[in-house]
C-alpha positions as CSV (number, residue, x, y, z in Angstrom):
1,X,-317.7,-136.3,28.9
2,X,-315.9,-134.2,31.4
3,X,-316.8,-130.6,32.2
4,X,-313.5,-128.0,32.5
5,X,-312.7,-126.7,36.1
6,X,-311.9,-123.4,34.4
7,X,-313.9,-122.7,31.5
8,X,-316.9,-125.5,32.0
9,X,-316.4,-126.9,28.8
10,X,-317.3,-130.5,28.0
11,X,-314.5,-132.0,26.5
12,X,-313.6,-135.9,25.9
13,X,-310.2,-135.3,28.2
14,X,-308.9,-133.0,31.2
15,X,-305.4,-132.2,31.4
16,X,-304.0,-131.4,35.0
17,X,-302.4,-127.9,34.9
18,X,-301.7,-125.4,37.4
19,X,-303.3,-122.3,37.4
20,X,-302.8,-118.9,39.5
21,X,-301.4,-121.4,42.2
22,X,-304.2,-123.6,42.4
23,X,-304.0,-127.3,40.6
24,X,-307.2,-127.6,38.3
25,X,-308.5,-130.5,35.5
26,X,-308.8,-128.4,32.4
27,X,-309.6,-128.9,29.2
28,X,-306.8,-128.1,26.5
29,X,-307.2,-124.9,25.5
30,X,-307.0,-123.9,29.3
31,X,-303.9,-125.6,29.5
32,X,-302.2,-122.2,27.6
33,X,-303.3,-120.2,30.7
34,X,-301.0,-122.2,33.3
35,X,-298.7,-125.1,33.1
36,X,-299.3,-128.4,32.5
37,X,-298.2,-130.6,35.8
38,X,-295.1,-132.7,35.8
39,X,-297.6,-135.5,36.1
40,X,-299.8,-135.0,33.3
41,X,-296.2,-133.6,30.8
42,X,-295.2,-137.5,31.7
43,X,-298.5,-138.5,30.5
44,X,-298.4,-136.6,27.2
45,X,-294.9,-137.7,26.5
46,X,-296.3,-141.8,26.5
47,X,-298.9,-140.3,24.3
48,X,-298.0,-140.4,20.5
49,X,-300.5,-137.9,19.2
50,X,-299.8,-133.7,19.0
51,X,-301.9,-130.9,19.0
52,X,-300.5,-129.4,16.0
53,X,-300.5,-131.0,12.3
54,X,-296.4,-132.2,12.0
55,X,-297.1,-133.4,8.3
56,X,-294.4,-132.3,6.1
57,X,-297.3,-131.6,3.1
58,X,-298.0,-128.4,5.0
59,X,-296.1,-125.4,4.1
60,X,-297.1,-123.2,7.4
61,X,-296.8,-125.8,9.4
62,X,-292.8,-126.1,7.6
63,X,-292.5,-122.2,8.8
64,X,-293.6,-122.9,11.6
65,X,-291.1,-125.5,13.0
66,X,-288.6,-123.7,11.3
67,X,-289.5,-120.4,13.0
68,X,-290.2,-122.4,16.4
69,X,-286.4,-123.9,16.2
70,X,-285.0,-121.0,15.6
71,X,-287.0,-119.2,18.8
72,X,-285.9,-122.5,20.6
73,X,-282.1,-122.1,19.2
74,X,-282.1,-118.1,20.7
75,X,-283.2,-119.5,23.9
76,X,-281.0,-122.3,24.4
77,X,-278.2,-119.5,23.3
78,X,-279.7,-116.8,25.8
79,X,-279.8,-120.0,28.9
80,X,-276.4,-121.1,27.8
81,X,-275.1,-117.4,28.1
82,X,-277.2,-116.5,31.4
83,X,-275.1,-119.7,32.6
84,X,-271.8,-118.9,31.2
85,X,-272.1,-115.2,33.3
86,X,-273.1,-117.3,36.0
87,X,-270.1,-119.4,36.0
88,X,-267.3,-116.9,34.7
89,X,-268.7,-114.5,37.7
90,X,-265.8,-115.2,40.3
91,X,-263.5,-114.9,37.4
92,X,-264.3,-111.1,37.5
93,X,-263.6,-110.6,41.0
94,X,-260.8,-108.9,42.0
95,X,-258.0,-109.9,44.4
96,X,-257.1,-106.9,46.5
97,X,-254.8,-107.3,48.9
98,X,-255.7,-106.6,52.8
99,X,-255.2,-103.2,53.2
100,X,-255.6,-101.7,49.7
101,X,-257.6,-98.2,51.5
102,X,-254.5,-97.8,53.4
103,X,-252.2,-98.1,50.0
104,X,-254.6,-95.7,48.3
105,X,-254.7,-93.3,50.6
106,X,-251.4,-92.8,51.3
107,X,-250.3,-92.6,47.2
108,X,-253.0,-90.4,46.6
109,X,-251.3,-88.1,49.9
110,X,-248.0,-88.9,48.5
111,X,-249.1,-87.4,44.8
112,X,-250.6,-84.3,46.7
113,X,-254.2,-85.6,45.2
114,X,-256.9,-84.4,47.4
115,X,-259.8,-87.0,47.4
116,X,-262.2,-84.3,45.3
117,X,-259.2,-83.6,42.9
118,X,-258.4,-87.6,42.9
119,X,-262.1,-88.6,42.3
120,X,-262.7,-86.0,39.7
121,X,-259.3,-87.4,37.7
122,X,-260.6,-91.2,38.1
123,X,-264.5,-89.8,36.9
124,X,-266.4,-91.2,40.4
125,X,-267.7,-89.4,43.6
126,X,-265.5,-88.4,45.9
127,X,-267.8,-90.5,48.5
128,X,-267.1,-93.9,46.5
129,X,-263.5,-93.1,46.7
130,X,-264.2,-92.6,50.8
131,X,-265.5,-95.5,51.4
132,X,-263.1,-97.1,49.4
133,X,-260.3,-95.6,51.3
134,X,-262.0,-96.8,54.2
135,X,-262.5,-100.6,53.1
136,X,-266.5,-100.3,53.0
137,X,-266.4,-101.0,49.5
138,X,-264.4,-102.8,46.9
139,X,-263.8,-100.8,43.7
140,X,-264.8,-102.6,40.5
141,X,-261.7,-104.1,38.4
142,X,-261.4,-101.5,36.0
143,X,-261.0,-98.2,38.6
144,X,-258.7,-100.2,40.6
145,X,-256.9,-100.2,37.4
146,X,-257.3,-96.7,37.1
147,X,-256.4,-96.5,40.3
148,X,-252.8,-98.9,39.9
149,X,-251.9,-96.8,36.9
150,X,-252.7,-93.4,38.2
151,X,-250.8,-93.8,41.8
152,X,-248.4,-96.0,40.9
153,X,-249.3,-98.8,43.2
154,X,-250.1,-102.7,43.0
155,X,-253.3,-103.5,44.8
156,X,-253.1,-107.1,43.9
157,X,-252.7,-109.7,47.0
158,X,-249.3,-109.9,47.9
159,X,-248.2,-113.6,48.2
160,X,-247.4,-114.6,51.6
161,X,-244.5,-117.4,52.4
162,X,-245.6,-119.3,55.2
């Protein structure tokens, strides 16, 4: 018999799992307080026996798989998602062409917009529309829209013939 690392326990069989940063042999109910190394997962995959009764003649245990595949469906839908957003995220940036603060400014002087009067219409500060003026920032697709409708102007990139 082996003795836990964690809770001193004398148990038939230690599982390696990583705890708090530090790699201990545990016994398996310490296991749920860390992870299980890739090592000993390897192990346990060889290993035909589970920790949990997979009988069908159980109705809780029925519940239970159901209710775990469903959590395990949500999650697959959530990663899938998360990657999708990753992915589609250059899709949603917006080609502005080299001197869009220059084209702004000078519709929004040829309007007779002040930047306060301008920045009030489009619903922002007038400091975002500054510094967008200025090229520190890009504005986000949908203001330069707003922007595109309300002046008149294309912001777009403008192709170049070379």
């Amino acid at each position: 018999m082996a003795q836990c690392e964690l809770c001193g326990n004398n148990v038939k069989n230690l599982l390696e799992a990583k705890i708090s940063g530090a790699t201990l042999n545990v016994c398996p109910d310490c296991t749920d307080l860390g992870t299980i190394t890739d090592k000993q997962k390897e192990e346990n995959k060889k290993e035909t026996k589970t920790k949990y009764n997979t009988s069908k003649t159980s109705n809780n245990t029925n519940k239970m798989n159901t209710s775990n595949q469903n959590k395990n469906s949500v999650d697959n839908t959530t990663n899938r998602n998360k990657e999708e957003e990753e992915n589609n995220y250059f899709d949603e940036v917006n080609d502005l062409s080299l001197n869009y603060g220059d084209k702004i400014r000078d519709a929004r002087n040829s309007k007779g917009y002040t930047r306060k009067e301008l920045s009030n219409k489009m619903n922002i500060k007038e400091s975002n529309l500054r510094n967008i003026e200025d090229e520190k920032t890009q504005p986000v697709i949908e203001l330069q829209k707003k922007l595109e409708n309300e002046l008149d102007i294309d912001l777009g990139v403008e192709d170049i013939d070379y």
